[in-house]
VEXDO-806184 format. One line per field, with one value per residue (C-alpha): x, y, z; residue in one letter; residue number from 1. Coordinates in nm, 3 decimals. Layout:
% VEXDO-806184
X	c(X,...) $
Y	c(Y,...) $
Z	c(Z,...) $
residuo	c(A,...) $
num	c(NUM,...) $
//
This chain:
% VEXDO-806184
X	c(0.689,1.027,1.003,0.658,0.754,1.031,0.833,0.581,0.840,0.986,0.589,0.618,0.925,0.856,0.552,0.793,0.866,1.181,1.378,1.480,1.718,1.751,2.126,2.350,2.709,2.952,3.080,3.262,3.181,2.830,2.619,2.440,2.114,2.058,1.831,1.984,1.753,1.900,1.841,1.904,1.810,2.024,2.300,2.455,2.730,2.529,2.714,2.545,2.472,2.522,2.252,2.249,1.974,1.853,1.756,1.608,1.707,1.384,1.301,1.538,1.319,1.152,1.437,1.651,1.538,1.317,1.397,1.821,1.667,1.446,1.768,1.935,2.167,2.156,2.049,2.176,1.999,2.198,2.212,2.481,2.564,2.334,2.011,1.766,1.805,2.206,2.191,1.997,2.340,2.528,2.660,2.594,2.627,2.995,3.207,3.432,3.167,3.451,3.471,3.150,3.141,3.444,3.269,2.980,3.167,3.365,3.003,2.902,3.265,3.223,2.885,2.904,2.611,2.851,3.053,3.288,3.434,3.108,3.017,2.823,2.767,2.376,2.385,2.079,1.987,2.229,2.374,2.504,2.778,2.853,2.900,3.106,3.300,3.310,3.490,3.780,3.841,3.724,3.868,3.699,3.376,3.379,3.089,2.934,2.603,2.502,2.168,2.342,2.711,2.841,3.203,3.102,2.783,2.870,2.801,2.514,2.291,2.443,2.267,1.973,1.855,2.068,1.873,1.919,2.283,2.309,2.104,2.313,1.979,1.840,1.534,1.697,1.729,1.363,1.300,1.193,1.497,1.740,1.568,1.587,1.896,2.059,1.934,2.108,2.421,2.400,2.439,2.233,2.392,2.321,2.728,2.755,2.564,2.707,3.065,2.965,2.831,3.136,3.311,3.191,3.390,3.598,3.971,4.065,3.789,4.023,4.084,3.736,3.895,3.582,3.321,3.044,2.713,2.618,2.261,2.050,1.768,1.649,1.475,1.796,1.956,2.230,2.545,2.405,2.379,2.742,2.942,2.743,2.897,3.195,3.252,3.133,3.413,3.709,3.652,3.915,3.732,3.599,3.316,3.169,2.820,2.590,2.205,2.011,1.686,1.388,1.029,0.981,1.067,0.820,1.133,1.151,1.091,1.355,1.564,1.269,1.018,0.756,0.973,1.083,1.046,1.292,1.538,1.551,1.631,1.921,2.038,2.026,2.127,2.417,2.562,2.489,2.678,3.013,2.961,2.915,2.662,2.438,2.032,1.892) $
Y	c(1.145,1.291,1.119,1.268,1.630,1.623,1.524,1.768,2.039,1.915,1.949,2.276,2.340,2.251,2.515,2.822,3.141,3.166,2.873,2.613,2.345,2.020,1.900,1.677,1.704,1.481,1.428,1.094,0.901,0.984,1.282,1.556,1.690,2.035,2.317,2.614,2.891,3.134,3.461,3.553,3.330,3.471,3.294,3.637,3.566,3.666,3.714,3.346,3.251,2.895,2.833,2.534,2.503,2.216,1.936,1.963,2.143,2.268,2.453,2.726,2.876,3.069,3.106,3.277,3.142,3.324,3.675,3.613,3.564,3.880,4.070,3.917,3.661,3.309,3.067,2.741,2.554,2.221,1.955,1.841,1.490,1.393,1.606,1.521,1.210,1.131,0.881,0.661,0.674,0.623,0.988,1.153,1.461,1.564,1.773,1.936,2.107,2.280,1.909,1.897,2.230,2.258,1.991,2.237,2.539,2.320,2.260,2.625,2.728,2.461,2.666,2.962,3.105,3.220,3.495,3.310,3.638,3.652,3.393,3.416,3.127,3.157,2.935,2.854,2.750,2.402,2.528,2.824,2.623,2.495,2.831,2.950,2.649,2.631,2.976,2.956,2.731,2.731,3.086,3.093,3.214,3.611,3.646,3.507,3.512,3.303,3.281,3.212,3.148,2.909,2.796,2.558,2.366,2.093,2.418,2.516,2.169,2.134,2.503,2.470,2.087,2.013,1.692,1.512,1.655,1.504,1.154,0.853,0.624,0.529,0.752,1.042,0.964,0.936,1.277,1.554,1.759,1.448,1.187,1.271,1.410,1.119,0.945,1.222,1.157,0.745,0.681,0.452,0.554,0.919,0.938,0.880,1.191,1.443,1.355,1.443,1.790,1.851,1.743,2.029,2.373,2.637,2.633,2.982,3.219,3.465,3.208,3.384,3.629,3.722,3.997,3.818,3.895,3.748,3.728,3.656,3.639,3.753,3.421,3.300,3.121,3.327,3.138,3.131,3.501,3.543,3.276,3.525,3.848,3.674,3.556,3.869,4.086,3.835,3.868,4.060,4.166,4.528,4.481,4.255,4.326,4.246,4.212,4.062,4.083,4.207,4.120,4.487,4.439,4.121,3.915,3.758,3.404,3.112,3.196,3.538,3.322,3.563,3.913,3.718,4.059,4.197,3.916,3.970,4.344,4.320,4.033,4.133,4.514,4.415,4.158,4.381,4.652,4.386,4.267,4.531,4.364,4.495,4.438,4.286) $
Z	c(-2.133,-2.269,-2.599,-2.652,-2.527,-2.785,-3.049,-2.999,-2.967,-3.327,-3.523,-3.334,-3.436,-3.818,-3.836,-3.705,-3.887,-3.730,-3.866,-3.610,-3.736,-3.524,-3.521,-3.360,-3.248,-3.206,-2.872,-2.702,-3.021,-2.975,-3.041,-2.862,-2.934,-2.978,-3.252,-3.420,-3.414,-3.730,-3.693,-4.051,-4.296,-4.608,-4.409,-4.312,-4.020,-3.748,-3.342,-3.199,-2.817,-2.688,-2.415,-2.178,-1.927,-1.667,-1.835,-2.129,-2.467,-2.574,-2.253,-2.319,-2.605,-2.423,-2.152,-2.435,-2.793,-2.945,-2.774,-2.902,-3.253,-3.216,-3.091,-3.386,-3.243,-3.399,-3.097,-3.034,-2.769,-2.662,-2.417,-2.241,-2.105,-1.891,-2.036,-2.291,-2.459,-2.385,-2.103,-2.326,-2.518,-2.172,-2.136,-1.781,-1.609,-1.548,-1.343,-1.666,-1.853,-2.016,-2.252,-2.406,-2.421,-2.650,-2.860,-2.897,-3.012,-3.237,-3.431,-3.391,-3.570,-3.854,-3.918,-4.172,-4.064,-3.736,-3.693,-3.481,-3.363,-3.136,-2.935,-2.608,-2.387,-2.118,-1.847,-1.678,-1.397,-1.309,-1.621,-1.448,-1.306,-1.629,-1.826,-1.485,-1.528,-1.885,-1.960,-1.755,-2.044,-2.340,-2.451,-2.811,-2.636,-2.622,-2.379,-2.084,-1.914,-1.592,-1.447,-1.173,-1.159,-0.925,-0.836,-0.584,-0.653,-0.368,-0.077,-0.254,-0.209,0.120,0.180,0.002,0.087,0.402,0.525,0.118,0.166,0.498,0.383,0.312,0.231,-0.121,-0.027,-0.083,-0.439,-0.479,-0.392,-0.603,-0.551,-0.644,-0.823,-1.164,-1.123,-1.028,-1.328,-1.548,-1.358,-1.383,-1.032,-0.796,-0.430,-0.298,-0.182,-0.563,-0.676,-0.383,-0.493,-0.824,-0.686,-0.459,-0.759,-0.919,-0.894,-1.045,-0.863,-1.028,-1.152,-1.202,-1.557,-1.687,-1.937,-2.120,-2.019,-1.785,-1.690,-1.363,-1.235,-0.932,-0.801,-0.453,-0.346,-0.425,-0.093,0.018,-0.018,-0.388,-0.385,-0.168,-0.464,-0.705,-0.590,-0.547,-0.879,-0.991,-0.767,-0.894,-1.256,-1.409,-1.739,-1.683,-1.891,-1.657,-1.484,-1.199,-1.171,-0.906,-0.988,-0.722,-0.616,-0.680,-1.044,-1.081,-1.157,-0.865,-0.956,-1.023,-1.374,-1.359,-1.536,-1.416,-1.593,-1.823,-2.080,-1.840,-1.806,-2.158,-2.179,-1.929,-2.090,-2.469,-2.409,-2.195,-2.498,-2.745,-2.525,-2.490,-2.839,-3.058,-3.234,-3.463,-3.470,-3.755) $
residuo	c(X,X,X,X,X,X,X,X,X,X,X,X,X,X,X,X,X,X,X,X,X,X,X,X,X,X,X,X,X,X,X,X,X,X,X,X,X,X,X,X,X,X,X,X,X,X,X,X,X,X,X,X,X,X,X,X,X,X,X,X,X,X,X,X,X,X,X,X,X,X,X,X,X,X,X,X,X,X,X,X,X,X,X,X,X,X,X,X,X,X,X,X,X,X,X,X,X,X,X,X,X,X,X,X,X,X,X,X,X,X,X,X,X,X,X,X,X,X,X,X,X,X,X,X,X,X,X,X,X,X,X,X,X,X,X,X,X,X,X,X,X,X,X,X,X,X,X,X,X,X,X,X,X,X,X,X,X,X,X,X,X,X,X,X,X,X,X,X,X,X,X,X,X,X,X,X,X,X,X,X,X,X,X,X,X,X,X,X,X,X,X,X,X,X,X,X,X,X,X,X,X,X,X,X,X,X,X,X,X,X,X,X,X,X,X,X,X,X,X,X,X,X,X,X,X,X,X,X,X,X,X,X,X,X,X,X,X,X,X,X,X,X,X,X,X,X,X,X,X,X,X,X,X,X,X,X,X,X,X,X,X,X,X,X,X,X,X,X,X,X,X,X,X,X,X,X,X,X,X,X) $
num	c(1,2,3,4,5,6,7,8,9,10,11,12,13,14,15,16,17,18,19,20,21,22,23,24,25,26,27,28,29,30,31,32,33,34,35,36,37,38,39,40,41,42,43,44,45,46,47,48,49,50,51,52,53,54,55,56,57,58,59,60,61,62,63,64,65,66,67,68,69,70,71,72,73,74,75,76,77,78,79,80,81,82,83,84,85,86,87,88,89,90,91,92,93,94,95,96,97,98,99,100,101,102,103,104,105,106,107,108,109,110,111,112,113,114,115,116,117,118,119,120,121,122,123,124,125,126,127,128,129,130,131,132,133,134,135,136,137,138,139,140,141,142,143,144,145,146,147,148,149,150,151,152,153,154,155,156,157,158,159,160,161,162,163,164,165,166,167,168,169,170,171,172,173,174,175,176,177,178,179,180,181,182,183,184,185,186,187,188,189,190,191,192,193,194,195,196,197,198,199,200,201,202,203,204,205,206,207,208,209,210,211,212,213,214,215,216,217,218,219,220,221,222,223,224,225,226,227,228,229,230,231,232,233,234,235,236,237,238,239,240,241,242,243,244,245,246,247,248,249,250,251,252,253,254,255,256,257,258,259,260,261,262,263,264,265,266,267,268,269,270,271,272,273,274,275,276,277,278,279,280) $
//
């Protein structure tokens, strides 16, 4: 099924206006998948966002994509270990996103199509840990959004699915909430995958240097929405922000998938605010 959704996202892909490149970068002596959407095709340095999502590279054009190109932001969609096609190659989901992460803006720098003076990294979704944990790091990125940040993804399963938390037998990898997931992190016993989650956490947010947008949602459970406005409070960067979304707004659907015009406008007008960039 994955090998046919890619394919049909690449003879998609290949009919676009807006240019999308597929590319690969190398990472652990193997390669990750990703597309570079350019927003100007004269090859004019243009400010460029990083975005990471769930599972899957080619969901996050419409998540960010298209509307970063609009805005004028080159766009480069990626998977990390564990998503899209790497654990065919043996790579797996893993606690130090900040790793393959540097291996990512290491591609986007060698690019000179970048101004490397403005990079933003969009975390969504799972991948909201990862940009969380990724820029108390990786201090070449000069922006930050997380839909949502997280510090301590091992409380938040225990909070949202405390029976698969609590479940020790091989059924709870079969369930909709952990199955595939476990076969993105390589692991066959359940105490496998929730060390992997408890493994994952930021010790010292207080590391995140860069300006960071963190956003919510109010369906959100609320030790999701508490690390959220705690993360948010601890950042030191002044040009930080804060915006949990409402039912009111019609955003009040996972990652706002059903505003997602209005995701979009407090996302773009908030970098563009931090960045200085200009609109093509």
């Amino acid at each position: 099924m994955f090998d046919a959704y890619r394919a049909s996202f690449r003879r998609a892909a290949a009919l676009h206006d807006i240019p999308i490149e597929t590319v690969e970068i190398p990472f652990d002596d193997k390669l990750l998948s990703g597309y570079f959407m350019q927003a100007d095709s004269s090859c004019r340095r243009c400010p460029t966002i990083i975005a990471l999502g769930d599972r899957f590279a080619e969901e996050l054009y419409f998540l960010v994509g298209v509307a970063g190109v609009s805005r004028g932001y080159n766009v480069l969609l990626a998977d990390l270990p564990g998503q899209g096609s790497t654990f065919y190659d043996g790579l797996h989901l893993r606690a130090d996103a900040e790793t393959p992460v540097r291996a990512i803006v290491d591609y986007v720098f060698s690019r000179s199509d970048v101004d490397v003076s403005h990079i933003a990294l969009y975390g969504s979704s799972f991948a909201g840990y990862m940009a969380t944990r990724a820029v108390a790091y990786e201090k070449r990125i000069t922006a930050c959004i997380a839909n949502t940040p997280v510090d301590d993804l091992g409380s938040i399963v225990a909070a949202e699915a405390p029976q698969r938390a609590a479940d020790s037998s091989e059924e709870a990898l079969r369930s909709a909430l952990f199955g595939l997931t476990a076969f993105q992190a390589g692991v066959s016993q359940p105490a496998d995958l929730f060390q992997l989650f408890n493994d994952m956490k930021v010790d010292d947010v207080t590391k995140i240097s860069c300006p960071m947008l963190c956003l919510a949602n109010p369906g959100d459970v609320a030790p999701r929405i508490k690390q959220t406005q705690k993360i948010y409070e601890l950042l030191p960067n002044p040009k930080k922000a804060l915006h949990i979304f409402t039912e009111e707004e019609g955003a009040g659907a996972h990652l706002q998938v059903n505003n997602l015009s209005l995701l979009h406008q407090v996302v773009f007008d908030w970098l563009d605010e931090v960045l200085t960039a200009s609109k093509i």
